[in-house]
C-alpha positions in Angstrom: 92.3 118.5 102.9 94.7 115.6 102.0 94.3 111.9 102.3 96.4 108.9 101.3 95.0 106.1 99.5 97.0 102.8 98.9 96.8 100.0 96.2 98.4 96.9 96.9 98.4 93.6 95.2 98.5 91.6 98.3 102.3 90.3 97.2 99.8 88.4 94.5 101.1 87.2 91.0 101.9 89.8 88.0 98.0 90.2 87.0 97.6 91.6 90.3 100.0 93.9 90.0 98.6 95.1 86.6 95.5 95.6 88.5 97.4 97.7 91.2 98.2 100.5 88.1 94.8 100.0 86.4 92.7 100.6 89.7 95.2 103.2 90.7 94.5 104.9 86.5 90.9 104.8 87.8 91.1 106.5 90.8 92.8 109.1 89.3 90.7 109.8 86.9 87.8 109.8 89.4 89.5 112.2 91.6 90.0 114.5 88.3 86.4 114.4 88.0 85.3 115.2 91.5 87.8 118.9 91.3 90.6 116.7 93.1 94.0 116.3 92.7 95.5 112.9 92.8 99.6 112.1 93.0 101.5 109.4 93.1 103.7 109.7 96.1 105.3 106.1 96.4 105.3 103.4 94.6 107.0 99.7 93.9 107.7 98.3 90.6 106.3 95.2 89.7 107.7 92.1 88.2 106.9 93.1 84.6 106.4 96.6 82.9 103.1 98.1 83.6 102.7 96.6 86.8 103.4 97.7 90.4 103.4 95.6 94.3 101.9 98.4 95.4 100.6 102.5 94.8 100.1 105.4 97.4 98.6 108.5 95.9 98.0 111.4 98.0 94.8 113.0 97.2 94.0 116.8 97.8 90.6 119.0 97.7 87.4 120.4 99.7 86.6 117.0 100.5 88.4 113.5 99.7 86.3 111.3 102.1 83.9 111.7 98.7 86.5 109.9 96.8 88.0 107.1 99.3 84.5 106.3 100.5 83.9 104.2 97.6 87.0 102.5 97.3 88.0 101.6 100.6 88.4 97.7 100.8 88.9 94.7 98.1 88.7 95.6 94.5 87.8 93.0 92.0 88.8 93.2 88.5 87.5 90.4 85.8 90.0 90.2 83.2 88.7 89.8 79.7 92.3 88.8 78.3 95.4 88.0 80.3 98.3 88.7 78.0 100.8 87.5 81.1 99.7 84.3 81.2 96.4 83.6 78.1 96.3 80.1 79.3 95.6 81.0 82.7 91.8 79.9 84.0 91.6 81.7 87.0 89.8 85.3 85.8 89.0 87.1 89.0 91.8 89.5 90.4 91.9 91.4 93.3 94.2 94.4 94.8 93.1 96.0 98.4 92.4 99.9 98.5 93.5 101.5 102.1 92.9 105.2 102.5 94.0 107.0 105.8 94.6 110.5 107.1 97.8 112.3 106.8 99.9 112.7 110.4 99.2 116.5 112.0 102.0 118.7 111.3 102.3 119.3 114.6 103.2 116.5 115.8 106.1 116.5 113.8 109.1 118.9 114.3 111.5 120.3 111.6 115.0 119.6 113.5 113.6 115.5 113.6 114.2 115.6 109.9 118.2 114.9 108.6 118.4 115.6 105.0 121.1 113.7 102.9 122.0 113.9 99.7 123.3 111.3 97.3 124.0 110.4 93.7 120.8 109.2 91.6 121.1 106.5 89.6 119.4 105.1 86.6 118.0 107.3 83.3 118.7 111.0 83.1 122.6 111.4 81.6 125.8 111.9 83.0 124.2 114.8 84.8 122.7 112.7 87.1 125.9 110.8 87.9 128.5 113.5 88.5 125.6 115.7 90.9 123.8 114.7 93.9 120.3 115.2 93.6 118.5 112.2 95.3 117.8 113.3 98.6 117.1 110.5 101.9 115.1 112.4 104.9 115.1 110.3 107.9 112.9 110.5 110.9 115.6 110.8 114.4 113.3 109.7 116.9 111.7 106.9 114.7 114.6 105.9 112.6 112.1 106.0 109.3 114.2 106.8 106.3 113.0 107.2 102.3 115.0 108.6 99.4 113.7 110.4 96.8 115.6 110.6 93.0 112.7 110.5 90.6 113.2 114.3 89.8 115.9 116.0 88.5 116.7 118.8 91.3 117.6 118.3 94.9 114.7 120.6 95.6 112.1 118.9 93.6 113.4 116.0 95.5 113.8 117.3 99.0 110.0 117.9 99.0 109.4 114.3 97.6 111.1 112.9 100.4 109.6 115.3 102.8 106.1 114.0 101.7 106.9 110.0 101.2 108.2 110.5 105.0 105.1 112.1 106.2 103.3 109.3 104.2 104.9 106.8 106.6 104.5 108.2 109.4 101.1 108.9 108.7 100.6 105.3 108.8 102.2 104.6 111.6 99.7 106.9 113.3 96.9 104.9 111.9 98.4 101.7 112.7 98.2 103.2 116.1 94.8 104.2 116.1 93.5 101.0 115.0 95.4 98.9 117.3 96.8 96.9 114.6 99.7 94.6 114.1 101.2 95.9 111.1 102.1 99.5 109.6 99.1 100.0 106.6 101.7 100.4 104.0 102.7 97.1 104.7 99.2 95.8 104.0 100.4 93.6 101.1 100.3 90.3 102.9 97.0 91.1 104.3 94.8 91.8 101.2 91.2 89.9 102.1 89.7 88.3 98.5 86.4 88.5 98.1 83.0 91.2 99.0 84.4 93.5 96.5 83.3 97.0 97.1 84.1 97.8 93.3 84.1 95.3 90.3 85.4 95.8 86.7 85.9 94.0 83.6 88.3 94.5 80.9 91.6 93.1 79.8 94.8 93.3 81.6 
């Protein structure tokens, strides 16, 4: 069984997004606990190292609904020390947790997927200048496109892109379910602050 969970910040300031990769830390290491396997699928850098806009991990096992149960909603964290900003007042910080069901299989063919490859860029040596290894799937009848180049084959990366697609669309079928106005991966401007279902303290 597979389900997606997200972190967002809520687009909020840079302690937020620390809080994104410290709640998303947590979950993993919950998930490891409970015999489940947690992976980062997607994810958006934040404004400063060691912080991220927003997480998706896809979670596998016998039974995640364990797992998201608890985290599903606002997450407060009460930071001990802010090294961003030490002056700051303002101690409470909250990121929203969205878990939701991966898209049936089914429901989406094989020859709706284009593959392309392209160049990476960033870290990894000439190598990953002079040969193709990102990879962009895009949805035909939907028009949904993601690139994968974190890993160093176009295979490795094929099936990245393969999964961050089915990620998306798999939101796009909840959005659908729930009648709402807005894909969940897109969540961030939406985050509601306050009745946290989870509450830590600690520094940033």
């Amino acid at each position: 069984m597979k389900t997606y969970i997200q972190i967002t910040s809520g687009r909020g300031p840079v302690e937020c997004c620390r809080v994104v990769v410290l709640v998303m830390q947590k979950i993993i290491s919950q998930a490891k606990a409970l015999g489940l396997e947690a992976t980062m699928v997607e994810h958006e850098d934040g404004p400063q190292d060691g912080c991220m806009f927003s997480a998706t991990l896809a979670v596998e096992g016998e039974d995640t609904g364990i797992l998201t149960s608890g985290w599903e909603g606002p997450v407060l964290w009460v930071a001990q020390k802010n090294p961003f900003r030490p002056w700051h007042r303002r101690k409470n910080w909250f990121v929203g947790v969205h878990a939701f069901k991966p898209l049936e299989t089914s429901k989406v063919s094989e020859r709706d997927i284009a593959y392309d490859t392209l160049r990476a860029s960033g870290p990894g040596g000439q190598n990953v200048n002079k040969v193709e290894t990102a990879v962009r799937a895009t949805h035909r009848p939907t028009g949904i496109s993601v690139v994968a180049s974190d890993l160093r084959s176009q295979s490795q990366n094929k099936r990245l892109a393969l999964e961050r697609l089915m990620m998306k669309l798999s939101a796009m079928e909840e959005d659908r379910r729930q009648c709402q106005t807005r894909e969940v991966w897109m969540n961030h401007n939406t985050l509601q602050r306050g009745n946290p279902v989870k509450t830590f303290k600690g520094d940033l």
